[in-house]
N, C-alpha and C positions, 0 to 999 in steps of 0.2 A: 457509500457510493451508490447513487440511483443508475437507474437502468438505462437513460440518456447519457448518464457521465460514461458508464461501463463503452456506448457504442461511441461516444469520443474519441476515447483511450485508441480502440482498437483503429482508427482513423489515423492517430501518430507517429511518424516515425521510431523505429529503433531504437535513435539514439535519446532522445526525448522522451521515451517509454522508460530507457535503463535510467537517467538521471532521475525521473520520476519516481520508479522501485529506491534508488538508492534514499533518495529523500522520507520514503516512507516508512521504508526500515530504520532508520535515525529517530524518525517521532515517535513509531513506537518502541525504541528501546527506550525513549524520552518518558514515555509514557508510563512504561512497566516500571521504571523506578520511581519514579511521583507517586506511581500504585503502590508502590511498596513502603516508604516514608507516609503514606498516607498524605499527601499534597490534591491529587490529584481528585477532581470535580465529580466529573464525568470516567466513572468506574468501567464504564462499556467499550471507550475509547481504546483503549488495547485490543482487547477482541476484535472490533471492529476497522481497525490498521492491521491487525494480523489478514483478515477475511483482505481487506483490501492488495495486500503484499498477494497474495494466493490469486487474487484476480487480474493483479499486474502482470504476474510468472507468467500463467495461462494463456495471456495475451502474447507474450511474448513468443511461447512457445507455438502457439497456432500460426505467428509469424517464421517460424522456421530457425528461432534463435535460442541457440541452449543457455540456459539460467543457471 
């Protein structure tokens, strides 16, 4: 996630931030197991939805909404 996405996010509604978390937490559990079976391409892809799930919360939470 770049640095203009990050100042989007924080632009969105609540409700549109948590569908978004919930969406992200689903691909990277999608993810860790493709990494695990060895399917998966792009090895970085996990880490990088985890950092992102972390910067969804954060968001939410400077919004005043517990996670």
């Amino acid at each position: 996630m770049k640095r203009n996405d990050v100042k989007k996010l924080a632009t969105l509604e609540t409700a549109e931030l948590l569908k978004k978390l919930d969406d992200t937490i689903k691909e990277a559990a999608k993810a860790r197991l493709e990494k695990k079976v060895a399917k998966l391409k792009n090895v970085k892809l996990a880490n990088t939805l985890s950092k992102d799930i972390a910067r969804l919360k954060t968001i939410l939470t400077e919004k005043g909404m517990k996670v």
